[in-house]
C-alpha positions as CSV (number, residue, x, y, z in Angstrom):
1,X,2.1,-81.8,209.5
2,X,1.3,-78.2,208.2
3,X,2.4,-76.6,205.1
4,X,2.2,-73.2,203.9
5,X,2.1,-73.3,200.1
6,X,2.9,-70.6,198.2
7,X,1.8,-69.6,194.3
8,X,1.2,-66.4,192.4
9,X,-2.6,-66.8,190.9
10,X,-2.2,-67.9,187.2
11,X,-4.5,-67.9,184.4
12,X,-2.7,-70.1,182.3
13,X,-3.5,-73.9,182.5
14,X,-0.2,-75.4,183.0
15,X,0.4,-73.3,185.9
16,X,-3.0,-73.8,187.3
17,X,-2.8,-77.6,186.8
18,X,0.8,-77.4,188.6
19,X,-0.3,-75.6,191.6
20,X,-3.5,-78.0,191.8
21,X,-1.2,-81.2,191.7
22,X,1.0,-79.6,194.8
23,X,-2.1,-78.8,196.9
24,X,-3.3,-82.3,195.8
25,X,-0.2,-83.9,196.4
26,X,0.2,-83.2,200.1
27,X,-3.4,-83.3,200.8
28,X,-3.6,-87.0,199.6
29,X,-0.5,-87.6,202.0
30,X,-2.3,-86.3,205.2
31,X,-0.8,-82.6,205.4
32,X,-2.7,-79.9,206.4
33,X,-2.3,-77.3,203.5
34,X,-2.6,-73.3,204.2
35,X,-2.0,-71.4,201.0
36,X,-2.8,-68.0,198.8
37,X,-4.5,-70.1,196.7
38,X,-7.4,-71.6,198.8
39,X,-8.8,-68.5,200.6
40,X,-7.1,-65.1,201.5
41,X,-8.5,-65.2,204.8
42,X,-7.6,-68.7,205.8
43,X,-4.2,-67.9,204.7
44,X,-3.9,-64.5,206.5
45,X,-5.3,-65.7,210.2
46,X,-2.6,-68.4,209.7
47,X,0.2,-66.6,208.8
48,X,2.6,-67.3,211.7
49,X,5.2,-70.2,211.0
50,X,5.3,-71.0,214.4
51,X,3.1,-73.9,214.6
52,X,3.8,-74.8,210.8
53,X,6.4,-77.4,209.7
54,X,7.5,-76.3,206.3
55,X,7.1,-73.5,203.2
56,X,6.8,-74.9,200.0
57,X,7.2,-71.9,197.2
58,X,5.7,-72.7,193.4
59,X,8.5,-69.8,191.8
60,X,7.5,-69.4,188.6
61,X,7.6,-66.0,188.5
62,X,9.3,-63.6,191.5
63,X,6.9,-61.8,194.1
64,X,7.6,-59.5,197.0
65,X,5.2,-61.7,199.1
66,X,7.3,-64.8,198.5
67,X,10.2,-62.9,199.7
68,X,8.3,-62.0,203.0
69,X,7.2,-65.7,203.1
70,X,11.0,-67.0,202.7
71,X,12.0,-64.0,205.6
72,X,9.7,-65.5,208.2
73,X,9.8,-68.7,208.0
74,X,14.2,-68.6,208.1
75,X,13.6,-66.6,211.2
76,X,11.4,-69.6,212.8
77,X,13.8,-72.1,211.2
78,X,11.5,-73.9,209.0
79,X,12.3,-75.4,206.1
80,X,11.5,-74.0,202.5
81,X,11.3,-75.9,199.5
82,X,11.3,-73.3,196.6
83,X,10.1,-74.6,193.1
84,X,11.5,-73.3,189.7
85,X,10.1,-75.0,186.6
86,X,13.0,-76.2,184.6
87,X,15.1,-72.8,182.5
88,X,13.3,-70.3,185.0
89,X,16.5,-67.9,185.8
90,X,17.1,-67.6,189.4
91,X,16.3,-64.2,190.7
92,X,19.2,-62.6,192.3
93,X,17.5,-62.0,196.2
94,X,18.3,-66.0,195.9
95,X,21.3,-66.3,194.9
96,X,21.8,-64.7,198.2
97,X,20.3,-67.4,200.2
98,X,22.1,-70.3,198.2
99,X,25.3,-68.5,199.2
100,X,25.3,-68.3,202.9
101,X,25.9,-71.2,204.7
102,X,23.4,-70.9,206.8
103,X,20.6,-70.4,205.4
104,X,20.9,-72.7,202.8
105,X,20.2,-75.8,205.3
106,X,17.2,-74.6,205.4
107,X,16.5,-73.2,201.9
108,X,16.3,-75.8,199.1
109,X,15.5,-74.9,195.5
110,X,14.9,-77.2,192.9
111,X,14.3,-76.5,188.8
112,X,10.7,-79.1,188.3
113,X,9.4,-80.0,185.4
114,X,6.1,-82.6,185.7
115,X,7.9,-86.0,185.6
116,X,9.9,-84.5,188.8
117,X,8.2,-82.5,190.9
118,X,6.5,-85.3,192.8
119,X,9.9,-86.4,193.8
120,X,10.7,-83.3,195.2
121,X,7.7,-83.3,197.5
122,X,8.4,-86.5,198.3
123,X,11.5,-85.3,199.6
124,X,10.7,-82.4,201.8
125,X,8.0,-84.3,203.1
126,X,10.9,-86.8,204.2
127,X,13.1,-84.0,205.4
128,X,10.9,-82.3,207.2
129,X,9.6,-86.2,209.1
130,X,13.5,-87.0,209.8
131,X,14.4,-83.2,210.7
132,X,17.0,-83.4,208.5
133,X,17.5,-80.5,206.7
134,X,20.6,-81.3,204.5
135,X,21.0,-84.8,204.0
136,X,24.3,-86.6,203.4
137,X,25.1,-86.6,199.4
138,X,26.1,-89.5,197.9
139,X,29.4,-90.1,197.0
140,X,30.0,-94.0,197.6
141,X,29.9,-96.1,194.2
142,X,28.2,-99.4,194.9
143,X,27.6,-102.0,192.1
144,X,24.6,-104.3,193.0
145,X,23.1,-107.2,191.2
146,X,19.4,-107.8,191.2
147,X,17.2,-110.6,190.2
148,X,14.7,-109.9,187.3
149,X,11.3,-109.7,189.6
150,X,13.4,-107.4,191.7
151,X,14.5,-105.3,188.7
152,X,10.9,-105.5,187.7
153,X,9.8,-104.1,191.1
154,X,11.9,-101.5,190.9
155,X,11.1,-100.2,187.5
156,X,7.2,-100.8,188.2
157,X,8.0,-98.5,191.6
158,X,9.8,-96.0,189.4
159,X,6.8,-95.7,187.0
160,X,4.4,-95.7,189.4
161,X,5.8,-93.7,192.5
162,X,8.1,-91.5,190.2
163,X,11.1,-92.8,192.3
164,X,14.5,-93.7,191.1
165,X,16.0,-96.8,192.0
166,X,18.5,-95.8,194.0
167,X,17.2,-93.3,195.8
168,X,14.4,-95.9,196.8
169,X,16.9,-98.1,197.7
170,X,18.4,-95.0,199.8
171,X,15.5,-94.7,201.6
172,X,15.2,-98.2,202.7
173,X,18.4,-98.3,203.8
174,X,17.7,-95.0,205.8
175,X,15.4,-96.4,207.4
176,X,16.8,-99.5,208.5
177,X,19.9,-97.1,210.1
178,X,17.3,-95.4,212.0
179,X,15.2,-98.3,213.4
180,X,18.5,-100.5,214.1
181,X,18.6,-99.2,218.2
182,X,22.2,-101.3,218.7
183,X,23.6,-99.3,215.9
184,X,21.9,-96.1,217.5
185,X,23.8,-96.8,220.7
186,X,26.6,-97.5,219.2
187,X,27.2,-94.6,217.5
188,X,26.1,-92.2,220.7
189,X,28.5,-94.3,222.8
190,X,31.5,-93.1,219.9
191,X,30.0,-89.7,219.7
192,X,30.5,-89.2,223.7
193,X,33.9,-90.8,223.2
194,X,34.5,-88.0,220.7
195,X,33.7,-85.4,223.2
């Protein structure tokens, strides 16, 4: 997969150590990374979304170029994860995007701080292997019971992986809906029912 990452230049540490754990992030999970911050000329003969699966946008602070960025890659139908560290005020051009019903499938903005933003890659990265762009939000209560070396699984994977319990357990299940074919078949036999 390709990613076009997105970042004004900072001077100040926290932001450079931000934007270096992003680029690190999807380079250590086997993305290829195009971005401002690598080399201008890289970035430039690359610029076209077409064969790229995604935009990822560190917002910190608002530039006319991210704008252009979020404008071409909505007309190619990517998706766009933009990144706000946490009490950052949402520039109004967004506001914009979060209110059409369109777009927003495709745009998804998130306030970070360091304990989260791994999860949010973790995400897109997820959304843009599925396809889906807007996944289903949970609204089913489910009380579960687990063992103690489960428990202790779960809160080592939490620690370690930065994921929560129940979205890990999510994910699995995900997974499972996916891979099980008769359910597949099942449900595309009720959907051309349906029709």
């Amino acid at each position: 997969m390709k990613i076009y990452f997105f970042s004004k230049e900072s001077n100040q540490a926290n932001a450079k150590k931000i934007q270096q754990d992003i680029l690190t992030f999807f380079k250590n999970n086997g993305l290829v990374v195009l971005s401002n911050l690598l080399s201008v000329n890289a970035a430039e003969e690359h610029l076209s979304f077409e064969k790229m699966d995604g935009l990822v946008i560190e917002g910190a602070t608002s530039e006319s170029e991210a704008g252009y960025l979020i404008a071409l890659a909505l007309a190619q139908s990517k998706p766009i994860l933009y990144l706000m560290p946490k009490g950052t005020l949402l520039p109004d051009q967004l506001k914009s995007l979060q209110e059409n019903s369109k777009l927003k499938k495709l745009f998804l903005l998130h306030y970070y701080s360091e304990r989260t933003l791994s999860k949010y890659l973790v995400d897109f990265i997820d959304i843009i292997e599925t396809g889906e762009l807007r996944r289903e939000v949970p609204t089913v209560k489910f009380t579960l019971r687990f063992t103690p070396r489960a428990d202790r699984y779960l809160t080592w994977l939490n620690r370690s992986k930065k994921y929560k319990k129940a979205d890990y357990l999510r994910k699995l299940i995900d997974e499972k809906i996916q891979a099980d074919e008769e359910y597949q078949a099942q449900l595309r036999q009720s959907d051309e029912l349906d029709k």
